[in-house]
Residue frames relative to the residue before (quaternion, step in Angstrom):
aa qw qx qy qz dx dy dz
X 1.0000 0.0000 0.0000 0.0000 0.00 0.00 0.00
X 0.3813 -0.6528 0.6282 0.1840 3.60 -1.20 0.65
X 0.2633 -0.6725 0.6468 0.2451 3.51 -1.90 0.13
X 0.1661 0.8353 -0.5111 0.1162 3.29 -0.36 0.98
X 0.2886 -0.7030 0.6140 0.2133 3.80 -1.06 0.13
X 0.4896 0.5702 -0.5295 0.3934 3.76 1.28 0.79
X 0.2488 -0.7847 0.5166 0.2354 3.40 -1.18 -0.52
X 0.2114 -0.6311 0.6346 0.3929 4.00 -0.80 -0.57
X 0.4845 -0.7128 0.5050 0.0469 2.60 -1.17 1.94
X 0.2421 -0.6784 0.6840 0.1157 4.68 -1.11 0.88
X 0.0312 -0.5418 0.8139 0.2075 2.68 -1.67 0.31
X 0.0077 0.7480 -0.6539 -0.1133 3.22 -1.43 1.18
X 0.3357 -0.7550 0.4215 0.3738 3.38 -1.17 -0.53
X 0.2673 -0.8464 0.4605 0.0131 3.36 -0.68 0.91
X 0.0278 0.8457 -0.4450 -0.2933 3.61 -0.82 -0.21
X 0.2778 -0.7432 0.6087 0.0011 3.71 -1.09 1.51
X 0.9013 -0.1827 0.0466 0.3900 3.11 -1.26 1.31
X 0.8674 -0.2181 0.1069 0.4342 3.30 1.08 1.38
X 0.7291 0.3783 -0.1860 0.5391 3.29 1.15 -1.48
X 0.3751 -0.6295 0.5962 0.3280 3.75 -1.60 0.40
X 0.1866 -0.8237 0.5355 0.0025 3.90 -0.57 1.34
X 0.1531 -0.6471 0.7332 0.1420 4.17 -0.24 0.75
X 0.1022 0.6915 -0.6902 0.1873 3.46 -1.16 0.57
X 0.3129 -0.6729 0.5961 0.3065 3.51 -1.53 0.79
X 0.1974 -0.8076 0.5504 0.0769 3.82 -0.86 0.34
X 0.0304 0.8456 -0.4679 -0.2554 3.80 -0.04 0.71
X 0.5953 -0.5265 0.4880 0.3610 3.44 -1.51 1.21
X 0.3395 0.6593 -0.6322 0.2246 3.99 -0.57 0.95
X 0.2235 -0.6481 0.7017 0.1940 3.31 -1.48 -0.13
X 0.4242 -0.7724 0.4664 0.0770 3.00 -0.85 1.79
X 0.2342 -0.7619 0.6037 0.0103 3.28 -0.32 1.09
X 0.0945 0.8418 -0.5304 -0.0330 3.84 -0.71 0.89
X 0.4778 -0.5987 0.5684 0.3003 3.49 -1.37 0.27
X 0.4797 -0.6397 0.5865 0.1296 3.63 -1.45 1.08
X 0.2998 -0.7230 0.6060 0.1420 3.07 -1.36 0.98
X 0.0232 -0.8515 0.4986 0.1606 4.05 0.01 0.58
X 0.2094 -0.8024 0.5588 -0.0086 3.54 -1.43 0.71
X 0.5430 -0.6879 0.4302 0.2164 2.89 -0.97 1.31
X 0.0890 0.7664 -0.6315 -0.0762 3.62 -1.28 0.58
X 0.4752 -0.6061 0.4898 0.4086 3.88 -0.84 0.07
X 0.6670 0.4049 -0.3968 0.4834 3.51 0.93 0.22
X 0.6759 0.5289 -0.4342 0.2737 3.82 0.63 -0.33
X 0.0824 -0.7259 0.6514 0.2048 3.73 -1.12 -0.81
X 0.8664 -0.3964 0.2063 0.2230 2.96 -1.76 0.35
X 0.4676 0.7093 -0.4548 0.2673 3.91 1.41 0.21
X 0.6215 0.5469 -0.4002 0.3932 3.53 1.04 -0.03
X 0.4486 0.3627 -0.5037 0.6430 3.71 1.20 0.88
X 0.4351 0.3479 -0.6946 0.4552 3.64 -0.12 0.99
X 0.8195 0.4285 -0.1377 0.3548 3.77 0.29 -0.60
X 0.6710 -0.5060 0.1876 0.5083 3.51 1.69 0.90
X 0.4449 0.8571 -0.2376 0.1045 3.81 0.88 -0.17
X 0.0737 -0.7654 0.5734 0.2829 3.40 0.23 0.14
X 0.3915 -0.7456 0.5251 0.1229 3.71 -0.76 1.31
X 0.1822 -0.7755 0.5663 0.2116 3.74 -0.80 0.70
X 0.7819 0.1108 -0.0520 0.6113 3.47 1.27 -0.04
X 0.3704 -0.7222 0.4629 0.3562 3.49 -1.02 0.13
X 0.6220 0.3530 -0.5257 0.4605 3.60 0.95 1.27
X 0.0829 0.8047 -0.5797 0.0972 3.51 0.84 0.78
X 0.2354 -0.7492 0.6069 0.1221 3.67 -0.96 1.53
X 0.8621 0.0434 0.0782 0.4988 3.70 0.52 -1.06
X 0.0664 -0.6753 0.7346 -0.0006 3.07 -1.77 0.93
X 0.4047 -0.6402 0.6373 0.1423 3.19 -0.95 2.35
X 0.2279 -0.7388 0.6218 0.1250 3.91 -0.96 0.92
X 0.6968 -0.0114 0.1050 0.7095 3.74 0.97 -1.04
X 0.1443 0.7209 -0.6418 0.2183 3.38 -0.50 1.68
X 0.3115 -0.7267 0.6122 0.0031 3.32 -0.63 0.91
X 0.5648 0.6191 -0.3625 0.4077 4.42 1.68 -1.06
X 0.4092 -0.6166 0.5394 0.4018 3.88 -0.98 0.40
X 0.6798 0.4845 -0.4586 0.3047 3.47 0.86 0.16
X 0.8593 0.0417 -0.1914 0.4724 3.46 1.09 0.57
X 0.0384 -0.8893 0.4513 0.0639 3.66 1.19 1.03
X 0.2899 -0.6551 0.6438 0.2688 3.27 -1.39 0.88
X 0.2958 -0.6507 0.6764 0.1773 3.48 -1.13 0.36
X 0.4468 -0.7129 0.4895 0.2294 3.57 -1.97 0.63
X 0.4529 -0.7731 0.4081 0.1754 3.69 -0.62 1.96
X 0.9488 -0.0055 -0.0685 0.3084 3.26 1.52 -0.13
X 0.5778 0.6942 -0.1685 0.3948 3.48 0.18 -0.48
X 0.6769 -0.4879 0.2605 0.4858 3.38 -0.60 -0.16
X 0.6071 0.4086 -0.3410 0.5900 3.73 1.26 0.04
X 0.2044 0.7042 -0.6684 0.1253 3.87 1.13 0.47
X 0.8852 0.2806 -0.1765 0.3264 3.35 -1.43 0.62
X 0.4264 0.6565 -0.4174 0.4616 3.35 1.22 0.28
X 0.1006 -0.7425 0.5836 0.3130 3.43 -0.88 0.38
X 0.6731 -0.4988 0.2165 0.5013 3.97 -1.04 0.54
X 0.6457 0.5147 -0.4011 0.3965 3.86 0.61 -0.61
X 0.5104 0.5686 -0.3177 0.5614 3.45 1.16 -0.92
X 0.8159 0.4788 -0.1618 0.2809 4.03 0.55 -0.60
X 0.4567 0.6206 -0.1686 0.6147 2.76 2.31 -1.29
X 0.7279 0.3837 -0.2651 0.5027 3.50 0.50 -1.37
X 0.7423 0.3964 -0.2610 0.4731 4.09 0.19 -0.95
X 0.8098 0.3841 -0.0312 0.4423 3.24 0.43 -1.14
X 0.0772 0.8645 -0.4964 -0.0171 3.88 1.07 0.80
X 0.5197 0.6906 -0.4278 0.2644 3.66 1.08 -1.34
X 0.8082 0.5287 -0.1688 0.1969 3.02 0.78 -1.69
X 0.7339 0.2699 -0.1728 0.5989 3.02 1.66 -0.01
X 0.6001 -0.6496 0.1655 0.4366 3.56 1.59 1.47
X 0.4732 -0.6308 0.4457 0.4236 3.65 0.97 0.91
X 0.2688 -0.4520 0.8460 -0.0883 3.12 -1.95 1.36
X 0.7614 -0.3805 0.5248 0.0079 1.91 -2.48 0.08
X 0.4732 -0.7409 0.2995 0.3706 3.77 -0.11 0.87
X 0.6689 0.3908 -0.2016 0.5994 3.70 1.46 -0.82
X 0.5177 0.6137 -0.4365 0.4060 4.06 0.87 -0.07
X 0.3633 -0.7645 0.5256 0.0850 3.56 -0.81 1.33
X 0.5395 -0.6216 0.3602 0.4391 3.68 -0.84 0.08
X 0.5044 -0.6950 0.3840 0.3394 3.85 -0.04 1.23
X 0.9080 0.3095 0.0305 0.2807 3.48 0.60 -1.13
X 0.0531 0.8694 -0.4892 0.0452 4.18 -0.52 1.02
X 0.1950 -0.7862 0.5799 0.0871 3.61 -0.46 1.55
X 0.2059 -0.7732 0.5945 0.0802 3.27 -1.46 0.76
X 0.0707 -0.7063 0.5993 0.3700 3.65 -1.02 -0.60
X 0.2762 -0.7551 0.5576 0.2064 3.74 -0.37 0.42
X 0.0528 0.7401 -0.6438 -0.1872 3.58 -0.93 -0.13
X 0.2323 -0.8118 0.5357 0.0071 3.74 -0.22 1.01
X 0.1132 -0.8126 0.5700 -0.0438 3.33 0.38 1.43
X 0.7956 0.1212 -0.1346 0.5781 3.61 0.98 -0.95
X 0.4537 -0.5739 0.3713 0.5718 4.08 -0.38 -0.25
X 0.6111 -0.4141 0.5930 0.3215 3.38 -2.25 0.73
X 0.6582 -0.4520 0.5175 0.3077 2.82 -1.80 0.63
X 0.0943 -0.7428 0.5571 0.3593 3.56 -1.00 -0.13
X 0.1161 -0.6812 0.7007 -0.1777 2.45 -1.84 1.63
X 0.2899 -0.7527 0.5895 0.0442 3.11 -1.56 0.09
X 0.3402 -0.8493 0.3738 0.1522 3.61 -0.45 0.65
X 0.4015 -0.7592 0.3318 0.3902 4.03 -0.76 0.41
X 0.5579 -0.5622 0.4637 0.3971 3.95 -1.01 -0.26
X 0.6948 -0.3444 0.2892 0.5612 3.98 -0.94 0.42
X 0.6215 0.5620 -0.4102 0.3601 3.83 0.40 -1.73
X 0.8365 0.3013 -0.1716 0.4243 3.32 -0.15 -2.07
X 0.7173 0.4680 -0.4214 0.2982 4.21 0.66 -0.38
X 0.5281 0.6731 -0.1839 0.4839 3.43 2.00 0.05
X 0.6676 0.4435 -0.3053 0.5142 2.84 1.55 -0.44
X 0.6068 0.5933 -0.0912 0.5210 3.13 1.64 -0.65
X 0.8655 -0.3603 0.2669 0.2234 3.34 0.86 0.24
X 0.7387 0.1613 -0.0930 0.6478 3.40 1.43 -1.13
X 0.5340 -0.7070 0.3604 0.2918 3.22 -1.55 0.26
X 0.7821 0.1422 -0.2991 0.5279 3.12 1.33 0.17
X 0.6588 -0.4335 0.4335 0.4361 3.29 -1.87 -0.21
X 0.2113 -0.7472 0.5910 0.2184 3.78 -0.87 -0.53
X 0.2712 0.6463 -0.7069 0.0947 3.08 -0.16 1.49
X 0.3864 -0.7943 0.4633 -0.0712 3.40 -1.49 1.19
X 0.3307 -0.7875 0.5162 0.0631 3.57 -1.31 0.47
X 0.0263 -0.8006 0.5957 0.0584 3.83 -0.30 0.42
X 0.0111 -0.5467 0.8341 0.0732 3.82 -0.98 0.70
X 0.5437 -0.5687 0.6161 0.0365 2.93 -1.93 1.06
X 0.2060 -0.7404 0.6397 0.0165 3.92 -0.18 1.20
X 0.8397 -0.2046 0.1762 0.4711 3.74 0.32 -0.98
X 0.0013 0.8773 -0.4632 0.1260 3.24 -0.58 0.66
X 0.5206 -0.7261 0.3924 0.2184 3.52 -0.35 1.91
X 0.7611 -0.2557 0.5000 0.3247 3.40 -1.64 -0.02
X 0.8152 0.2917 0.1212 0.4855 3.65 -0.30 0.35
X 0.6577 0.5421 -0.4040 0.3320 3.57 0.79 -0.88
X 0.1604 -0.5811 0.7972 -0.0321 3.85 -1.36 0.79
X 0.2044 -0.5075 0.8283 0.1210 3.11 -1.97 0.81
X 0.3223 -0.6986 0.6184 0.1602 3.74 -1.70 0.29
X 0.2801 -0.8554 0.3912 -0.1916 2.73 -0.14 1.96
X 0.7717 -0.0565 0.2619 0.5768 4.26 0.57 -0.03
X 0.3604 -0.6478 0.6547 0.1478 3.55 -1.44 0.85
X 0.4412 -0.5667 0.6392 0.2749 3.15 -1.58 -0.02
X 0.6051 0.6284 -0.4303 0.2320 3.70 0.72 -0.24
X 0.3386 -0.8125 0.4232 0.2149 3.59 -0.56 1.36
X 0.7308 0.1521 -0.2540 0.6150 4.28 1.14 0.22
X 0.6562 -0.3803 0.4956 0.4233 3.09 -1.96 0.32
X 0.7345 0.3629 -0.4405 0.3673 3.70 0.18 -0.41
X 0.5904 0.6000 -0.4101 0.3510 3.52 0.97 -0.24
X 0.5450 0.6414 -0.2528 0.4771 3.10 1.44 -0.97
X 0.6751 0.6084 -0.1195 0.3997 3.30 1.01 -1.10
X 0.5903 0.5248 -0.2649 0.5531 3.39 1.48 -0.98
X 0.8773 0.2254 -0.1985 0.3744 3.34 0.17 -1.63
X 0.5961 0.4397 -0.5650 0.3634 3.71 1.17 1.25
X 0.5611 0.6445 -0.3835 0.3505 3.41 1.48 0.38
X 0.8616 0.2824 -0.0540 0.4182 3.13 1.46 -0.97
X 0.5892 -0.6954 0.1449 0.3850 2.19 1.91 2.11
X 0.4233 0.6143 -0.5349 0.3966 4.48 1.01 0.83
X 0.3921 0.6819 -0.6149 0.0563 3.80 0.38 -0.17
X 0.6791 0.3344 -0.5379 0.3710 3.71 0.49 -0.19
X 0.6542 0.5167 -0.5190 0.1890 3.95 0.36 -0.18
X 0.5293 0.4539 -0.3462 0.6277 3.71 1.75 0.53
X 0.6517 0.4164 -0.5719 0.2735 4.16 0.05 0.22
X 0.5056 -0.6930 0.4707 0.2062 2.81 -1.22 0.50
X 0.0388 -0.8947 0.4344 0.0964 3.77 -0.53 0.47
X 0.1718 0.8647 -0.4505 -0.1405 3.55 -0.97 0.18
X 0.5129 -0.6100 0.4755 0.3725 3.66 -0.92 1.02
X 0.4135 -0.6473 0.6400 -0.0191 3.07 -1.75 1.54
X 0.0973 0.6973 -0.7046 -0.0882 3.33 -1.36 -0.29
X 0.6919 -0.5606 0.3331 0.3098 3.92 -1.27 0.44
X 0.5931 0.5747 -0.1971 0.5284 3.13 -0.14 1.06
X 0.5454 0.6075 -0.1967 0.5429 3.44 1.65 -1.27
X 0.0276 -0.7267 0.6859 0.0258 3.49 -1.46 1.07
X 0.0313 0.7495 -0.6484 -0.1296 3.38 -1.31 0.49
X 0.6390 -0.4653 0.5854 0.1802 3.55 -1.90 0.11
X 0.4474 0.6250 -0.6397 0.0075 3.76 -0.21 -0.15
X 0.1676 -0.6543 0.7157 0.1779 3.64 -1.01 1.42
X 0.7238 -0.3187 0.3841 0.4765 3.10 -2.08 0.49
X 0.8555 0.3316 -0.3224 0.2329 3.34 -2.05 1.15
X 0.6088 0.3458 -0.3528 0.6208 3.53 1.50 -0.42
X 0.5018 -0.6195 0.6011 0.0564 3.37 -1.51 1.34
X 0.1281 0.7325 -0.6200 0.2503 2.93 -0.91 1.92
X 0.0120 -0.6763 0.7287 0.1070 3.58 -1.52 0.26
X 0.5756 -0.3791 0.7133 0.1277 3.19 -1.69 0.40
X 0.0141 -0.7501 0.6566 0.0772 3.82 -0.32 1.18
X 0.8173 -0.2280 0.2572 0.4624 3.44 -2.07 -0.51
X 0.9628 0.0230 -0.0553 0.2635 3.10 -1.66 0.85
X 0.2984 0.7056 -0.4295 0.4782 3.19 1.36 1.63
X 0.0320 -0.6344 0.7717 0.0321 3.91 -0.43 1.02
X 0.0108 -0.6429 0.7568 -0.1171 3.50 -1.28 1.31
X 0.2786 -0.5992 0.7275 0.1846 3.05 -2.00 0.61
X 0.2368 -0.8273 0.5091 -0.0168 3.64 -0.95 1.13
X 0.1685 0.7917 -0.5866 -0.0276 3.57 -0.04 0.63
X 0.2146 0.7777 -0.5881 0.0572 3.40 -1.30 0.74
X 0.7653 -0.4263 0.2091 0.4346 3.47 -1.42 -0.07
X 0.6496 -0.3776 0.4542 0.4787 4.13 -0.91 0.42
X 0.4466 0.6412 -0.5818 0.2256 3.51 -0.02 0.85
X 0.1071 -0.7041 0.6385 0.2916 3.39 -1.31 -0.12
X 0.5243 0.7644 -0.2762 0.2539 3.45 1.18 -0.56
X 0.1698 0.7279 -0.6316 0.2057 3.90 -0.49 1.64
X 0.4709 -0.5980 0.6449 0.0684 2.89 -1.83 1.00
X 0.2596 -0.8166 0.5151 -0.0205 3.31 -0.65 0.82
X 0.1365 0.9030 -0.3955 -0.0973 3.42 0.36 1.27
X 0.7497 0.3546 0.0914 0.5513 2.91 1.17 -0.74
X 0.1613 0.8415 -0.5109 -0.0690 4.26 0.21 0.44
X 0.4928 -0.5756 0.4215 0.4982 4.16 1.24 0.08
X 0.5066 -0.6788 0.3472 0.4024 3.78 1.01 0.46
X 0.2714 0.8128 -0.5046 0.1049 3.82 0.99 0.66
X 0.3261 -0.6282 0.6423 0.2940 3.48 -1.03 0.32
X 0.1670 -0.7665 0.5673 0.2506 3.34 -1.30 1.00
X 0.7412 -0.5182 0.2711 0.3295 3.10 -1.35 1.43
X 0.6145 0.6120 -0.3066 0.3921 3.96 0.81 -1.83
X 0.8662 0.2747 -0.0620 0.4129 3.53 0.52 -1.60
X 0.2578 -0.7702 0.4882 0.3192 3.53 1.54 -0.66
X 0.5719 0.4723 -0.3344 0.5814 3.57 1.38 0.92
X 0.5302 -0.5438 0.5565 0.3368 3.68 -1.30 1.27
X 0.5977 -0.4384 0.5425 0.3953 3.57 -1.72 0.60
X 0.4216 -0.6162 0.5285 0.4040 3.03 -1.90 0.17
X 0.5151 -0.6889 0.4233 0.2846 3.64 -1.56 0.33
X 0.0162 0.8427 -0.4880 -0.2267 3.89 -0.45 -0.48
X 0.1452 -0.9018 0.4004 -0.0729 3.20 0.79 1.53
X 0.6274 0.5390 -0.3101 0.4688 3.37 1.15 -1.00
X 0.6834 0.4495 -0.2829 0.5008 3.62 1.02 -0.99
X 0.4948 0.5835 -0.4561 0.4546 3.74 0.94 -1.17
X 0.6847 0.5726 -0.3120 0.3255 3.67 -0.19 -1.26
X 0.6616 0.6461 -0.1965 0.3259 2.61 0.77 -1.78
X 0.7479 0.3502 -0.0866 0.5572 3.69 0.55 -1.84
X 0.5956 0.6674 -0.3961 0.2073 3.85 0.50 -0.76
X 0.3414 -0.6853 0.5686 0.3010 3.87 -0.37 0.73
X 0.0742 -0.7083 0.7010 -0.0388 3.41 -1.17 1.32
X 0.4985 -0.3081 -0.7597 0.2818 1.99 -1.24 1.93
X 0.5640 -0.5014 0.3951 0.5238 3.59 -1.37 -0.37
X 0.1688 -0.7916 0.5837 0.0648 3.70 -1.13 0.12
X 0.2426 -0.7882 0.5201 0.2223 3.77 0.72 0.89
X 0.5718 -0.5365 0.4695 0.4061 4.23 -1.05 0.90
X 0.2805 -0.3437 0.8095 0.3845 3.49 -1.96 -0.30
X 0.0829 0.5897 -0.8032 0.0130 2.98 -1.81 1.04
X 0.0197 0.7172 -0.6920 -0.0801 3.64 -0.93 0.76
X 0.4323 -0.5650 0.7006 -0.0551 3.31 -0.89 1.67
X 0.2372 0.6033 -0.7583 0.0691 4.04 -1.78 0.87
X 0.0554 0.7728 -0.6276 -0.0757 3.18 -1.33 0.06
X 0.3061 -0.7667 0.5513 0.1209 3.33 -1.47 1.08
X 0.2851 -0.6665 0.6745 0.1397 3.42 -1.20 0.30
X 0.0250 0.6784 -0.7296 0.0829 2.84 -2.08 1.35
X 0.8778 -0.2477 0.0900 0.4000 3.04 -1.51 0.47
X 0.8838 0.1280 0.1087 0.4367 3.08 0.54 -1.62
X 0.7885 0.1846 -0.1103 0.5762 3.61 1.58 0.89
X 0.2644 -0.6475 0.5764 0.4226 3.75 -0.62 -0.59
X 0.1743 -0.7211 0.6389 0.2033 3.61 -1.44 -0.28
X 0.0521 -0.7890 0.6087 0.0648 3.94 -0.18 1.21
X 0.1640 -0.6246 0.7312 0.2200 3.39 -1.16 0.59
X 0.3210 -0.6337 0.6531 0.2622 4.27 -0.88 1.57
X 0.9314 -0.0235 0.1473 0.3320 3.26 0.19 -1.41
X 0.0485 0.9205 -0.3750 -0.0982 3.72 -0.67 0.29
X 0.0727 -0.8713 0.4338 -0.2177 3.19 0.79 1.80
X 0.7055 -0.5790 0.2957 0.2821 2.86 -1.56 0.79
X 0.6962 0.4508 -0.2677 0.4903 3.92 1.23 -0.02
X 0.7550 -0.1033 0.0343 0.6466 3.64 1.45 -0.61
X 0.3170 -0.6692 0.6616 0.1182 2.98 -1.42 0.15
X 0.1069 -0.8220 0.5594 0.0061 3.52 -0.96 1.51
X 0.1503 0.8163 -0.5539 -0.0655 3.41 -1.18 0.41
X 0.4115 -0.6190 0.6104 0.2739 3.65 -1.19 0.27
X 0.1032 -0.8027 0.5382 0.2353 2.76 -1.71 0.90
X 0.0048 -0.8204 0.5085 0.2615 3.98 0.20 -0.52
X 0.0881 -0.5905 0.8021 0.0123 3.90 -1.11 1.00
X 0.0191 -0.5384 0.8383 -0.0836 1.86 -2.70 1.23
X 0.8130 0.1781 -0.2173 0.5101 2.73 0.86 1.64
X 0.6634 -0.1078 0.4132 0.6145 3.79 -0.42 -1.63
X 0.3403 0.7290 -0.5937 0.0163 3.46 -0.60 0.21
X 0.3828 -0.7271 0.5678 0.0487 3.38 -0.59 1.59
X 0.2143 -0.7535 0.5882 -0.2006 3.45 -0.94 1.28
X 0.0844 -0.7348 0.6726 -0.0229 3.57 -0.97 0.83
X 0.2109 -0.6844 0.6937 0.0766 3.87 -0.73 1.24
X 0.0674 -0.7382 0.6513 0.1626 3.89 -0.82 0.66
X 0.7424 0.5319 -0.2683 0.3065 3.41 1.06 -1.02
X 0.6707 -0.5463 0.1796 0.4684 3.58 -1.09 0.38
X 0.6801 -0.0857 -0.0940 0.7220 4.01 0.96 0.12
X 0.2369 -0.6796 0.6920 0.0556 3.11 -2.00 -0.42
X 0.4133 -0.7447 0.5181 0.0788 3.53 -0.89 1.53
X 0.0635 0.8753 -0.4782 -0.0339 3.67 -0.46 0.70
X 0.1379 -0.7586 0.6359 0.0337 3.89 -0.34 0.50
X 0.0059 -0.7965 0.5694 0.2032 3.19 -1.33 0.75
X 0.2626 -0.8813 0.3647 0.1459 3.25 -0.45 1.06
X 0.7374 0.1840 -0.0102 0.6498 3.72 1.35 -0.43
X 0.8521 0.1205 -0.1532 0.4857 3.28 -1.44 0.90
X 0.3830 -0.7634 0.5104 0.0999 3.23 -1.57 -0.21
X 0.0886 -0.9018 0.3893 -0.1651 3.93 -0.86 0.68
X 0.3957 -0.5612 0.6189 0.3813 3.54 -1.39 -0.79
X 0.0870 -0.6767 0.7198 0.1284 3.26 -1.32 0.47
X 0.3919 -0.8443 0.3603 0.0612 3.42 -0.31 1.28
X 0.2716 0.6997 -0.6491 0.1234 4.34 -0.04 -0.09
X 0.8694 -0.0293 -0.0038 0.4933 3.21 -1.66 1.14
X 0.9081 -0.3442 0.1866 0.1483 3.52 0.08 0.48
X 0.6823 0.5234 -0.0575 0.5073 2.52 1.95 -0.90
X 0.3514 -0.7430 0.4757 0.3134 3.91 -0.24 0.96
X 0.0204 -0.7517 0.6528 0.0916 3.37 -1.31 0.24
X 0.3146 -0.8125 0.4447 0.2077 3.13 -0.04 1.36
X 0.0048 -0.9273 0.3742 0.0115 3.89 -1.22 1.01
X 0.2378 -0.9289 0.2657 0.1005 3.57 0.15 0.60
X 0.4962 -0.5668 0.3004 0.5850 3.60 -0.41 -0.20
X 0.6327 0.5768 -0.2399 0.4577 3.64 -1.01 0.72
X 0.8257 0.2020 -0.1940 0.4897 3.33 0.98 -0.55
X 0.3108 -0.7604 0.5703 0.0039 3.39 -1.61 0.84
X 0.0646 0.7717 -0.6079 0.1751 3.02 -1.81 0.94
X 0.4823 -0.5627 0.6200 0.2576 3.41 -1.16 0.94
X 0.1949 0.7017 -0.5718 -0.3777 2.81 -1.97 0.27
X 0.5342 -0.7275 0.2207 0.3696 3.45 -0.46 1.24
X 0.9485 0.0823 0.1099 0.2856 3.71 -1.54 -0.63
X 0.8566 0.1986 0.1414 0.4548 2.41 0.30 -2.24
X 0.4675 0.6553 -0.4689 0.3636 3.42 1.14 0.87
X 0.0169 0.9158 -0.3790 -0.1319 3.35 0.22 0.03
X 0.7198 0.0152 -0.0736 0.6901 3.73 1.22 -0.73
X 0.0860 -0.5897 0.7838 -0.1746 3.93 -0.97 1.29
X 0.2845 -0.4994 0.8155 0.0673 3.12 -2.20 0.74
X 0.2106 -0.4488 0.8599 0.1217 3.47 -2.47 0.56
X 0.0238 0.7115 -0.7017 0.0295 3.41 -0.84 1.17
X 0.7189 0.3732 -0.3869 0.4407 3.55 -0.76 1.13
X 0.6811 -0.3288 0.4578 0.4673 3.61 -1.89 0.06
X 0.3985 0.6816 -0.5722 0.2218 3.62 -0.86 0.97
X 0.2366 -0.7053 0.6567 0.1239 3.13 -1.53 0.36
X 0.0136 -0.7623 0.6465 0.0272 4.17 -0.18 0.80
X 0.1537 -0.6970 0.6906 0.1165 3.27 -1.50 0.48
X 0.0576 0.8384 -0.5416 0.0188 3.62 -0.06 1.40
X 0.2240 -0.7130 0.6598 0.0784 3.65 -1.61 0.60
X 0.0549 0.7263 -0.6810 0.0758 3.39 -1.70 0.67
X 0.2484 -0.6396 0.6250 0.3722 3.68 -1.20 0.41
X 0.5025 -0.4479 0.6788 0.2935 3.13 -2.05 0.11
């Protein structure tokens, strides 16, 4: 085998918004660069994962964002310099041709929660449409690392909207959240409506739908440092979307084993579908779907297509589009990959 950043170039056919489109397509995996953002809760753990830090309270790094509020761009290949909307929209094959008005479904993060998230809660497709965005934002968190002690806030105990209602007027929301202690390794579900934060000293990976769109119930009254003013809140809407009573998802979690790795499916939900890999070795792989999000999160390796190695580490991300279909993870790694159905 060879190391290269070329490819051999297909011509499938495909059909987009109706029309039948011949087109050349090159067999790569799109490797992209992360946009990172300051937050008054983050800090400085996302340079364990390859980062260049813009501050030393850095909350998030968009790995595969597709939102105008933080585009990843392509680190290489023939689509170097593209950013992913700019690709989605030009470049349909690669992700089995869409629709001309159909946005990219999907936006991974890493978070590093130096201090806890506000608690909030997100809306469903219905209520974030009326509102402006195109999608809802229900979401996923694998645990990367997790302090001594750390807990994410996870659901209320309150059993009516009017309870709910009381214990954010009369200033009691913590004597109704719910918490639970994490450790690395931990995965949760939060679909749109169930009220969650991300407490102290929690590096999480986060996949969810193309949203940007949170409710802010609750922030521990902090003053942010930048403005010398508490965040704003959006109680009226929070309320609004929050599942009363809480009801924790069915997730059923399976995993298989092979020669050279395991494959876990975390979740399979009606907006994406997550899974883990882990190699210990070659592990051969078969993509059916029309692309596929990949994150590495541990160790280090080849990702294989057509022959060609691409060397990969923890930290780094990449699509792979259409017209991949079978690819190896050769080496000690751990990937956390996503796709819709």
């Amino acid at each position: 085998m060879v190391v290269l950043n070329s490819a051999t170039g297909l011509i499938p056919t495909i059909f987009y918004g109706g029309l039948k489109l011949i087109m050349e397509v090159k067999v790569v995996p799109l490797f992209l660069t992360p946009v990172l953002h300051s937050k008054m809760w983050g800090g400085t753990k996302l340079q364990d994962y390859g980062f260049k830090l813009p501050s030393d309270h850095t909350g998030e790094a968009w790995i595969i964002s597709a939102h105008p509020h933080g585009l990843s761009k392509v680190s290489d290949g023939p689509f170097k310099g593209k950013t992913l909307d700019q690709l989605w929209k030009e470049e349909p094959a690669l992700f089995g041709g869409h629709a001309q008005n159909e946005e990219f479904p999907l936006l991974v993060k890493i978070l590093d929660a130096k201090e806890n998230l506000s608690i909030q809660v997100h809306p469903a497709d219905d209520y974030a449409r009326a509102h402006g965005e195109k999608f809802g934002k229900a979401e996923s968190w694998y645990i990367l690392s997790a302090a001594p002690g750390a807990k994410i806030y996870y659901g209320h105990t309150a059993k009516t909207k009017q309870g709910l209602q009381m214990a954010v007027d009369n200033g009691q929301i913590n004597t109704i959240l719910r918490t639970i202690p994490v450790k690395t390794g931990d995965f949760f579900y939060n679909p749109a409506g169930v009220l969650h934060a991300l407490g102290s000293g929690i590096v999480a990976l986060e996949t969810q739908q193309n949203s940007d769109m949170t409710f802010r119930l609750y922030d521990f009254d902090r003053v942010d440092a930048t403005t010398q003013k508490k965040r704003p809140l959006q109680v009226k809407d929070a309320l609004a979307v929050t599942n009363v009573p809480h009801q924790d998802p069915h997730v059923v979690q399976a995993t298989r084993a092979t020669s050279f790795g395991m494959v876990t499916t975390l979740v399979n939900a009606k907006h994406f579908v997550v899974e883990k890999f882990q190699t210990t070795g070659k592990l051969s792989l078969n993509q059916i779907h029309n692309y596929m999000l990949q994150t590495v999160i541990d160790g280090q390796g080849d990702l294989i297509v057509n022959d060609v190695r691409y060397p990969v580490r923890k930290g780094m991300s990449y699509i792979l589009p259409k017209n991949v279909s079978d690819y190896q993870l050769d080496g000690f790694m751990t990937v956390i990959a996503s796709y819709v159905k």
